[in-house]
C-alpha positions, 0 to 999 in steps of 0.5 A, a space after each residue: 500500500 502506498 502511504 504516501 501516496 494515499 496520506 497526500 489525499 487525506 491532506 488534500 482534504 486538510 486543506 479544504 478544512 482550512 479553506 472553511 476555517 476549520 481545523 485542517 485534519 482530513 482522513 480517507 477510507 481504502 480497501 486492500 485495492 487502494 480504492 478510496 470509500 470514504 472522505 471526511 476533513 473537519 466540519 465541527 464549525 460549519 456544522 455546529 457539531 462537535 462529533 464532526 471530526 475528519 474520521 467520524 465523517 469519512 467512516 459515515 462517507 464509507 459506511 454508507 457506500 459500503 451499506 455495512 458498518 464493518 470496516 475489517 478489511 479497510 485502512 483509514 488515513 487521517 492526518 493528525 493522531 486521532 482523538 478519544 472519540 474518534 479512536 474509539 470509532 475506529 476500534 467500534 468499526 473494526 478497521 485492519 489499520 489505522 495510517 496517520 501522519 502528525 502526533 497531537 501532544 494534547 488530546 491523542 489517544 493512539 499513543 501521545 497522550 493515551 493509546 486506546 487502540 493499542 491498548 492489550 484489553 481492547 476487543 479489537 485489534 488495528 495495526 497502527 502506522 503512524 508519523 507518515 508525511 508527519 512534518 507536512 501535516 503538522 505544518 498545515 496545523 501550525 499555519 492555520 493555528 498561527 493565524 490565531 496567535 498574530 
């Protein structure tokens, strides 16, 4: 599978985030095939929704074209480490793997700050790859967030 490849659409999705001043995260959903059957970026704003997440959006994408909620043969790529909510969408669904780019040092839950996917107890197990193309999608968050600082 090629990561980096597939990790620049979920950016190109950041960016579309950022465009609607929401916070640029973007994820997509692919098959062993690399057929993309979801995509979700952050729409909590636009939306009035705090579920809203780039994850939660691309599995309803999926789930929907795939008519089964089940996900066990499928690979999500986000962009930043996925928080709480959204690991535990993703353990609920069932993916094979789970492919991010940036660590969040405040609210990640698949290491940084806790690590729920990965945790021994867990009723589902997802292979993790983290870090890919990590310097670009932190980047586009520390640009859009320093718009706020200046």
């Amino acid at each position: 599978m090629n990561y980096q490849s597939l990790m620049d659409q979920a950016i190109e999705l950041a960016k579309s985030a950022a465009i609607e001043k929401e916070v640029p995260v973007g994820s997509i959903i692919v098959d062993e095939d690399e057929k993309i059957l979801g995509k979700g970026f952050n729409q909590r704003e636009g939306s009035n929704n705090p579920i809203s997440h780039a994850e939660i959006n691309a599995i309803n994408d999926a789930v929907k074209n795939l008519k089964n909620w089940r996900a066990e043969d499928l690979t999500i790529f986000v962009t930043l480490e996925p928080c709480v909510m959204c690991a535990g969408a993703i353990l609920q669904a069932r993916f094979k793997r789970l492919v991010f780019g940036a660590w969040d040092q405040k609210a990640g839950a698949v290491g940084s700050v806790w690590d729920l996917i990965r945790d021994p107890r867990s009723l589902h197990q997802v292979e993790v790859v983290a870090g890919i193309k990590e310097t670009e999608c932190s980047e586009l968050l520390q640009d859009f967030f320093k718009q706020f600082r200046d």
